[in-house]
C-alpha positions as CSV (number, residue, x, y, z in Angstrom):
1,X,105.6,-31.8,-38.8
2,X,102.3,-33.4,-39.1
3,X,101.2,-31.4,-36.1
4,X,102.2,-28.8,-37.5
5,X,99.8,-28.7,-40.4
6,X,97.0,-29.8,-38.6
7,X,97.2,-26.4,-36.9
8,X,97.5,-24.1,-39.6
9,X,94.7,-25.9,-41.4
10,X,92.5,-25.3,-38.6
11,X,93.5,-22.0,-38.2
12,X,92.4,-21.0,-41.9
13,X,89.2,-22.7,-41.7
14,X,85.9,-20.0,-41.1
15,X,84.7,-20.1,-37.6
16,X,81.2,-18.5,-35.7
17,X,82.0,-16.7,-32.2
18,X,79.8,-16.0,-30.0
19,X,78.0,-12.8,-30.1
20,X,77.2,-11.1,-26.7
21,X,73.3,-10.0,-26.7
22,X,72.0,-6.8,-24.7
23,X,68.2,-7.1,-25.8
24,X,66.9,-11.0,-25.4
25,X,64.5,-11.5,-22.5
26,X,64.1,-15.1,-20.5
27,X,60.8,-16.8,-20.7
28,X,57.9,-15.8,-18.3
29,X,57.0,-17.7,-15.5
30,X,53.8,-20.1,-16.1
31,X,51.2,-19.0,-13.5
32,X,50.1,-21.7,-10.6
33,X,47.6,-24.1,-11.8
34,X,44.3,-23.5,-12.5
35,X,41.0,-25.7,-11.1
36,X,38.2,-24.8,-12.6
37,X,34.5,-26.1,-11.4
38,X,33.1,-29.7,-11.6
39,X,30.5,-29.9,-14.7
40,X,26.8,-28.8,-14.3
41,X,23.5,-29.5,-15.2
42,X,21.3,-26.8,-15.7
43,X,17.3,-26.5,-17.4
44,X,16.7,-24.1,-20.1
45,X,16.1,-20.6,-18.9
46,X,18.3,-21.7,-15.7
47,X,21.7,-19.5,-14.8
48,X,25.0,-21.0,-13.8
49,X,27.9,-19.4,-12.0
50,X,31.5,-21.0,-12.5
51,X,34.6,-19.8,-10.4
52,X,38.3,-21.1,-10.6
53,X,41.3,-21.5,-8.2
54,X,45.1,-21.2,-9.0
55,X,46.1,-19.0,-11.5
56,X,48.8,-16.9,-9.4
57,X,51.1,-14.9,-11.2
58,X,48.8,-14.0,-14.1
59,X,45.8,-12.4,-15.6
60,X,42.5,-14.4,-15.3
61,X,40.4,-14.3,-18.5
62,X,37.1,-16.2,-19.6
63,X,34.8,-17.2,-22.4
64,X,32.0,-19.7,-23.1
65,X,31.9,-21.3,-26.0
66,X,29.5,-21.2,-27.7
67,X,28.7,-18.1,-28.0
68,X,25.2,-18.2,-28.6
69,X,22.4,-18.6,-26.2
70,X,24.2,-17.5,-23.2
71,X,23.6,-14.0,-21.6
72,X,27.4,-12.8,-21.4
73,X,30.2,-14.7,-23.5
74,X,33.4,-13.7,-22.0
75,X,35.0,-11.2,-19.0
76,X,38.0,-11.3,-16.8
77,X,38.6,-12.1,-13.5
78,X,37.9,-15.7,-11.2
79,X,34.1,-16.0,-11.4
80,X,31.8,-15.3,-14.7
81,X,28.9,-14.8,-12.4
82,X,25.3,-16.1,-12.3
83,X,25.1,-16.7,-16.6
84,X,21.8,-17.4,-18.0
85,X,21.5,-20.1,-20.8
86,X,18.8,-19.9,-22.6
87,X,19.6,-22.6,-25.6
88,X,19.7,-26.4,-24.7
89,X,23.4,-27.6,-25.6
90,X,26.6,-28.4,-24.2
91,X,29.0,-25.3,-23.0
92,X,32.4,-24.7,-21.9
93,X,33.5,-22.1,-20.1
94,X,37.1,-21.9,-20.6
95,X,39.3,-19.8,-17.9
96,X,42.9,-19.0,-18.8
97,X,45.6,-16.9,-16.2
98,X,48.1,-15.3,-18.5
99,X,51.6,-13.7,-17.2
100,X,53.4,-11.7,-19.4
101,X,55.1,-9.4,-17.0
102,X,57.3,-11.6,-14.6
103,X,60.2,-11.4,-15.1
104,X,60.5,-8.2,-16.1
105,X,60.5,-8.1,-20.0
106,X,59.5,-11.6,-20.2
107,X,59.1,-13.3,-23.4
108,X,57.1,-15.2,-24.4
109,X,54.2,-15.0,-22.6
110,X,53.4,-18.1,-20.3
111,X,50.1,-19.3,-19.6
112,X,47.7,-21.9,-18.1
113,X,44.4,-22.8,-18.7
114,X,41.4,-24.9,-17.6
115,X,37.8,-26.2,-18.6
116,X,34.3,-26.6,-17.1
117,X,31.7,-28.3,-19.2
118,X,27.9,-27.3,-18.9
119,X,24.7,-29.0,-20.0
120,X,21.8,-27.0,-20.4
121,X,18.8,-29.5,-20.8
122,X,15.8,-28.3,-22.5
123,X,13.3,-27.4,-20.1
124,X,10.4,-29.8,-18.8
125,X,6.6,-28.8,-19.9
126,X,5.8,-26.7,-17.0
127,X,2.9,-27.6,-14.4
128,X,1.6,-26.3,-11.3
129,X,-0.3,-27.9,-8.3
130,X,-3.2,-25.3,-8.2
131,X,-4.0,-21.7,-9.0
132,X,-5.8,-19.2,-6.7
133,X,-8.5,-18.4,-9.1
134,X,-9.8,-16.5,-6.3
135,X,-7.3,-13.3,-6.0
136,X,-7.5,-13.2,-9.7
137,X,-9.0,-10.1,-10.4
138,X,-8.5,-7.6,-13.2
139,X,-7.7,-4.1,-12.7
140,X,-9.1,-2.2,-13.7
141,X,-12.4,-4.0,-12.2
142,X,-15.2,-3.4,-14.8
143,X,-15.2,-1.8,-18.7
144,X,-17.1,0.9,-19.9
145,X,-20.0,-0.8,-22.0
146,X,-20.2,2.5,-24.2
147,X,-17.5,0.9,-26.7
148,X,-14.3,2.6,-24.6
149,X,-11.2,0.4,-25.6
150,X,-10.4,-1.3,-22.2
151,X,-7.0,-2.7,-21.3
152,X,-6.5,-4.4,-18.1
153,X,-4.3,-6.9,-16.1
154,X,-4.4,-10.1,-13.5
155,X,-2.1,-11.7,-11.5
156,X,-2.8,-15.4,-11.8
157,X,-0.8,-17.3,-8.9
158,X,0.1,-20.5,-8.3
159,X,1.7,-23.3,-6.3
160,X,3.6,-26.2,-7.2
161,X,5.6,-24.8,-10.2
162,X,7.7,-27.3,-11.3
163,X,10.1,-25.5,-13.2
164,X,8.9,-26.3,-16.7
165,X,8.0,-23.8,-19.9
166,X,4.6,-23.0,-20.6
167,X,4.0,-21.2,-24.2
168,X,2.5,-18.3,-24.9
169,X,-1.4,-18.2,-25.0
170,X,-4.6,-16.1,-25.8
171,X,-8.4,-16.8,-24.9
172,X,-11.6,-15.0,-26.5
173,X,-13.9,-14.1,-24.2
174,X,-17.4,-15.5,-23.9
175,X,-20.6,-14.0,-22.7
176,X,-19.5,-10.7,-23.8
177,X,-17.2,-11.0,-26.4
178,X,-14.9,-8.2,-27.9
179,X,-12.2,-9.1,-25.5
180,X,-9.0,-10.8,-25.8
181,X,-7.1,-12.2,-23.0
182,X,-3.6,-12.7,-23.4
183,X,-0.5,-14.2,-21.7
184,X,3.6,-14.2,-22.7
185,X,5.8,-17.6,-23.0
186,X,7.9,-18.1,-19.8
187,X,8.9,-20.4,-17.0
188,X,7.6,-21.4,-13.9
189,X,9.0,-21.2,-10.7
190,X,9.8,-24.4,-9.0
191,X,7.1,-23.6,-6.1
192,X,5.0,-20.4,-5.6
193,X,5.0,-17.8,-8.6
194,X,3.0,-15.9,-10.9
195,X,1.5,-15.5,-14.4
196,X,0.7,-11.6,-16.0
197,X,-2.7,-11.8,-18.1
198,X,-3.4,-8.8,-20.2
199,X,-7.2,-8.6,-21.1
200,X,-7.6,-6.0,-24.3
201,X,-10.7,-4.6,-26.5
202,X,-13.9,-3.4,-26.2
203,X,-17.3,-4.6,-26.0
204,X,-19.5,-6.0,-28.6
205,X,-22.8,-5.4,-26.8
206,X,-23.8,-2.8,-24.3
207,X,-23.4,-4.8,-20.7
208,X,-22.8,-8.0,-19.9
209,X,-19.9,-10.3,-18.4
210,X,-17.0,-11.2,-20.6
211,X,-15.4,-14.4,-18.9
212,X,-12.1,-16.4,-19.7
213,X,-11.5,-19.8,-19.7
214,X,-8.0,-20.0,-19.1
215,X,-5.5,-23.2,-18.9
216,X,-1.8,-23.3,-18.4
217,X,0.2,-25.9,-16.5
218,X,-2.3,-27.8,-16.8
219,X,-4.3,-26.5,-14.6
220,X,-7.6,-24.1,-15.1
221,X,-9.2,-20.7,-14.5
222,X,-11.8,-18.4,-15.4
223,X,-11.3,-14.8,-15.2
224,X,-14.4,-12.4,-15.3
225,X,-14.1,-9.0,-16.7
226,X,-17.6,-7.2,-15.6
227,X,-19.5,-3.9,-17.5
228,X,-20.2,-2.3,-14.0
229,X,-20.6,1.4,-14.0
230,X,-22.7,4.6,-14.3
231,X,-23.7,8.3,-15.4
232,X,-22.7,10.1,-12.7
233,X,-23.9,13.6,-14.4
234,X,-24.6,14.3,-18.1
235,X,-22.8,11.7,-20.2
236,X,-20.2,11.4,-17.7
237,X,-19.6,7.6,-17.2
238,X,-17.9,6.3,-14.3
239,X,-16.5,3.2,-13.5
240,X,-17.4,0.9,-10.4
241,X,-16.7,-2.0,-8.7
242,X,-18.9,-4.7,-9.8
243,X,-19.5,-6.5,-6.4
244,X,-19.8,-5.3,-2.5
245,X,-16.6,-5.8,-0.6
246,X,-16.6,-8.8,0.9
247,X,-19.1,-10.6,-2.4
248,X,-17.8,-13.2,-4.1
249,X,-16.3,-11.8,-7.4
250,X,-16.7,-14.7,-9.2
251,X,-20.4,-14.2,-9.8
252,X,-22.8,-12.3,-12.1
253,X,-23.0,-9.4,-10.6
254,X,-26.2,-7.7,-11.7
255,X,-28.2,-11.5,-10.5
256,X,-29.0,-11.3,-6.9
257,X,-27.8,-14.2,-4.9
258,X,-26.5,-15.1,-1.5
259,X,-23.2,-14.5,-2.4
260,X,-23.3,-11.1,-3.7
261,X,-24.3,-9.9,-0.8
262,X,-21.0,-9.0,1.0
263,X,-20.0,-7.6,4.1
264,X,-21.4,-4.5,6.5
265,X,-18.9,-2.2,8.1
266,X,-19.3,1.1,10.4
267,X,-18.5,4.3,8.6
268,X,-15.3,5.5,8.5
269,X,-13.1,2.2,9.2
270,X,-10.5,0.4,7.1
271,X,-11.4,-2.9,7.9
272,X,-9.7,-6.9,7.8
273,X,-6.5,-6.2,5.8
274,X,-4.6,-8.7,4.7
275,X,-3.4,-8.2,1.3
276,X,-3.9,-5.0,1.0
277,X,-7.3,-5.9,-1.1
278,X,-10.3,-6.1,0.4
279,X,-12.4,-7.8,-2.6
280,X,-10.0,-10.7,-1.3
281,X,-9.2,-10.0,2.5
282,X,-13.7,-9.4,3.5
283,X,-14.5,-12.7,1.4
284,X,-13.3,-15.1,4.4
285,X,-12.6,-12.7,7.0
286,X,-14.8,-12.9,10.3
287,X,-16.2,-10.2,12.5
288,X,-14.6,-7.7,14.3
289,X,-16.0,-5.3,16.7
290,X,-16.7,-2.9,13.5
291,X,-17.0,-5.5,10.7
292,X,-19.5,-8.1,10.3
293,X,-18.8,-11.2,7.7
294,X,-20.3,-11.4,4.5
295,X,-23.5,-14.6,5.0
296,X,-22.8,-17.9,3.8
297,X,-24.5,-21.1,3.1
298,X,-23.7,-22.3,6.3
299,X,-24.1,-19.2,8.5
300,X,-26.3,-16.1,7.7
301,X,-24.5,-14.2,10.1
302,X,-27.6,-12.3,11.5
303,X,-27.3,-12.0,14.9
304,X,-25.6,-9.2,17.2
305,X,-21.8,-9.3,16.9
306,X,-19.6,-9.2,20.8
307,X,-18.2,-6.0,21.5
308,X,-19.6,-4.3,18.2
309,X,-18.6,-0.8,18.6
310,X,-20.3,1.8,19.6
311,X,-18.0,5.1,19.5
312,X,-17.7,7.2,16.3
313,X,-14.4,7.4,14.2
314,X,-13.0,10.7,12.8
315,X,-15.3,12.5,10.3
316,X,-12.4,12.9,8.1
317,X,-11.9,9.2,8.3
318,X,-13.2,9.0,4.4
319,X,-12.9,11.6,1.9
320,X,-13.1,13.1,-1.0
321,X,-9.3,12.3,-1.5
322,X,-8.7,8.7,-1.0
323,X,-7.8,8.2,3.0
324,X,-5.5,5.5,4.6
325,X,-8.9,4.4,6.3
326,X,-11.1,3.9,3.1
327,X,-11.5,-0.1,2.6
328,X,-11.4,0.5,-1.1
329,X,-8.7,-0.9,-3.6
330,X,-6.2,0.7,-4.9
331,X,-7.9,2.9,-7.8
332,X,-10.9,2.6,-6.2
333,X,-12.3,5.1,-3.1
334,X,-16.2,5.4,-1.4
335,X,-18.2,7.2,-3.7
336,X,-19.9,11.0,-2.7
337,X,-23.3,11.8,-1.9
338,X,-22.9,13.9,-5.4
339,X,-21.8,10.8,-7.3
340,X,-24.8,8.7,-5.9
341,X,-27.0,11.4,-6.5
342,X,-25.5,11.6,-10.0
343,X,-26.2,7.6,-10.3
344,X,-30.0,7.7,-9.3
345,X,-30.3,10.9,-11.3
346,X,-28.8,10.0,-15.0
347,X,-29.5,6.3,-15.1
348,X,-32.6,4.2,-15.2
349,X,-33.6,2.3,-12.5
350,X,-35.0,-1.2,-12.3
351,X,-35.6,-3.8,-9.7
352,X,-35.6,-7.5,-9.3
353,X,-37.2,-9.8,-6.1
354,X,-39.7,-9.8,-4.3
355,X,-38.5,-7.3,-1.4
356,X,-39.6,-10.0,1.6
357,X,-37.6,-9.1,4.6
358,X,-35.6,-11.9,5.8
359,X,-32.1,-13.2,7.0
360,X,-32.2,-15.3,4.2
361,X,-33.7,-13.1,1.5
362,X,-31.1,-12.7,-1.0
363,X,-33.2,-12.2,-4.2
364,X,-34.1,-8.2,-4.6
365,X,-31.7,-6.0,-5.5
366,X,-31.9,-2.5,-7.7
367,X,-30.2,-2.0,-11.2
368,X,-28.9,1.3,-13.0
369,X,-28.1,1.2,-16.7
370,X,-29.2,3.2,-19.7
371,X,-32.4,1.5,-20.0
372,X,-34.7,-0.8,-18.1
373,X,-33.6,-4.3,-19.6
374,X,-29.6,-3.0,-19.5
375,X,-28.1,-3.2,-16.1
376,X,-24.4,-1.8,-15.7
377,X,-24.5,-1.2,-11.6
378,X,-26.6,-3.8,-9.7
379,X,-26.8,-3.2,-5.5
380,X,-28.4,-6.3,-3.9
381,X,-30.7,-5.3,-0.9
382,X,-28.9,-6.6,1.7
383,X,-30.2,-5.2,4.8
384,X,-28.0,-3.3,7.2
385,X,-26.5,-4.5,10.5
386,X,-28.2,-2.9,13.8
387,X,-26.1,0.8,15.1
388,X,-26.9,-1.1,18.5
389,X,-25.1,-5.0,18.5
390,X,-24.4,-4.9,14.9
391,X,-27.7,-7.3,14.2
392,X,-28.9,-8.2,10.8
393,X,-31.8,-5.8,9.9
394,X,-34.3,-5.5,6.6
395,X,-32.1,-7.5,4.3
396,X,-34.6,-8.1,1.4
397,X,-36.4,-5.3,2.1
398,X,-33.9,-2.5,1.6
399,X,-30.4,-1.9,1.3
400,X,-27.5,1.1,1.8
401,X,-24.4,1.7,0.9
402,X,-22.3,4.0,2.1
403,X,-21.0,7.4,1.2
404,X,-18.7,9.9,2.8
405,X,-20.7,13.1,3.5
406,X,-21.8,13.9,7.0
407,X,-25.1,15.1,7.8
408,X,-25.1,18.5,8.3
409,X,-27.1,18.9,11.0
410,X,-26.3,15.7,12.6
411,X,-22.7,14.9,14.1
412,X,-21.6,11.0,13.6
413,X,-24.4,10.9,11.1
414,X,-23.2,10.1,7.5
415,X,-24.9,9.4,4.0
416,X,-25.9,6.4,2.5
417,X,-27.6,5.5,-1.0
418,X,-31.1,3.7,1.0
419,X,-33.7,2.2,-1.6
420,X,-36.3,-0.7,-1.3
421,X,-38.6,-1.6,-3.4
422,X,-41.2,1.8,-2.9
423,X,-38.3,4.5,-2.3
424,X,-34.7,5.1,-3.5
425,X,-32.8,8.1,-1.6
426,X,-29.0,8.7,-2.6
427,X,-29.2,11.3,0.2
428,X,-30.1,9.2,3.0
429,X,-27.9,9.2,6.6
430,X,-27.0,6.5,8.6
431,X,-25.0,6.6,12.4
432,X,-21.2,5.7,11.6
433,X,-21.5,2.5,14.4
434,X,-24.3,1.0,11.5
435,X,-23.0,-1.6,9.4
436,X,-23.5,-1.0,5.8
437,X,-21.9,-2.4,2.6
438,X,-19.5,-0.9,0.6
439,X,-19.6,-0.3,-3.4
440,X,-16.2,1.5,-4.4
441,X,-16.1,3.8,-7.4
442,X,-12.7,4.4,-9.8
443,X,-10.9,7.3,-8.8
């Protein structure tokens, strides 16, 4: 009897059974493992690339935290790539693979995750080794001392960047002033790079050299802007170079030194290319059977030069369009026997020296400008090297320079600007195997 009850009791109590269920879904499966990256080290300004491993059986995601200071802050897939940081702090770039798919109508999702740290250090003050002063050189070249606004740019290079920042900067020019040059903050290159100057304004005075004095990384430069032109016709200015091919570009160019005298070539040829920039390439480059080397201290260069050449290039070698043959720099071409005679007709002319001939005479030279104490176009009278053996011939005592127009009743026979100190003929000729200097004019 006591059985009995215990049954029917039971049997009247309230119990839950168990409900059958057509819609629930089993967990998803946690992806394999993820190994992200060991931590990095980076400078300022620097990029960083992270990658991961693992991950199988999901969707690879990414983000950097924080945010700020970093050139892309999140993506998908197993490698951010190359990142730049340009904030000093301590980043984490956090990589998650996420499956939500397997098995089918999984729930809830399932995923892994892991971490690399990165520690951008704030960059070193930068420094080079040296600058090459020398291939610094403005383009364009000269500025129009009427008052034109002039803008212009150099490429300052250097070797033994170190990596470090250098802040942005700006020099006045001196000797001429009404110029500003100007540079932009940025980093150096650990080794070889390059620095962009802008120079800007107009001049103050009519002629004259505007030089910068310019110091980054601590290390020094000075960068010369020149006024180095002429009236080619009726207020028509035009702009040339201030120096001979082959002078050194560093120097006044309107006081007659040794080293503005520059090199000689024969009509026609392109001459020592390096570079690509023969203010540069004829400064150090030695004589060739067409080409004789601007004088120097050590060596005035003034004998006959081996094998100099005696045949006679193509008479379309220059032109009046810019040729692959003319020596000139880019923007710049040999000027025509109109342009010279424009030069010697519109200007005034003025001389300095004493017009001695000698291999070592490197004090005369004539000067164009608006007036007789103004000089915007100086030609040193450097002589002319020999049609026959290339040897030095009447420097002192005259000069040329070439042009591109043939004689007309002489074949191989082309015009040059001659002058001394009795005579100046913009209509001159000279045989294509003479050496003569070159003074380029803007395009």
């Amino acid at each position: 009897m006591v059985l009995s009850a215990s049954i029917c009791t039971y049997a009247q109590s309230t119990v839950t059974l168990p409900v059958i269920c057509n819609t629930c879904s089993s967990p998803c499966t946690a992806p394999t493992a993820l190994t992200c990256d060991a931590a990095a080290s980076i400078s300022v300004g620097g990029t960083a690339t992270s990658t991961v491993t693992g991950g199988t059986g999901g969707t690879i995601t990414w983000g950097i935290s924080p945010a700020s200071g970093v050139s892309t802050t999140s993506g998908s897939g197993a490698t951010t790539g190359a990142i730049t940081f340009a904030t000093a702090g301590t980043y984490t770039v956090t990589f998650t693979s996420t499956n939500t798919s397997t098995p089918a109508a999984c729930s809830p999702a399932s995923s892994v995750s892991c971490t690399r740290t990165i520690t951008v250090n704030a960059a070193p003050t930068g420094t080079v080794t040296a600058f090459n002063c020398a291939a610094a050189v403005l383009s364009p070249g000269s500025y129009n001392p009427t008052g034109a606004a002039y803008t212009g740019t150099a490429t300052l290079s250097y070797t033994g960047g170190n990596g470090g920042t250098y802040a942005a900067g700006s020099v006045a020019s001196t000797g001429t002033t009404g110029f500003t040059a100007t540079w932009s903050a940025g980093t150096l290159a650990t080794g070889a790079g390059s620095i962009t100057i802008t120079v800007t304004g107009s001049s103050t005075s009519l002629g004259g050299r505007a030089s910068f004095a310019i110091t980054i990384g601590g290390k020094s430069c000075t960068l010369y802007l020149g006024s180095c032109g002429a009236y080619i016709a009726a207020g028509v200015w035009k702009e040339f170079l201030c120096h001979n091919l082959g002078a050194d570009i560093t120097l006044d160019p309107h006081v007659p030194v040794l080293g503005l005298q520059g090199a000689y070539i024969q009509w026609g040829r392109r001459g020592p290319n390096v570079t690509g920039d023969s203010r540069i390439d004829w400064q150090t480059a030695g004589n060739t059977q067409y080409f004789a080397a601007a004088s120097t201290a050590s060596n005035n260069n003034e004998g006959s030069i081996a094998n100099w050449n005696t045949t006679f290039p193509s008479s379309s070698s220059w032109a009046n369009t810019k040729t692959a043959q003319d020596p000139c720099p880019t923007g710049y071409r040999v000027p025509t026997l109109q342009e010279w005679t424009g030069v010697n007709d519109n200007n005034t002319l003025s001389r300095t020296g004493t017009w001695n001939m000698g291999a070592t005479e490197y004090g005369s030279a004539v000067h164009f400008g608006p007036n007789a104490t103004t000089k915007t176009l100086t030609l040193p009278a450097a002589g002319s090297r020999n049609q026959n053996g290339g040897s030095l011939t009447s420097r002192g005592f005259a000069g040329s320079v070439w042009g591109i127009d043939q004689n007309p009743f002489l074949s191989n026979n082309y015009e040059v600007l001659n002058f001394s100190t009795a005579w100046i003929y913009p209509n001159a000729y000279a045989y294509a195997s003479e050496g003569n200097p070159v003074r380029c004019i803007a395009e």
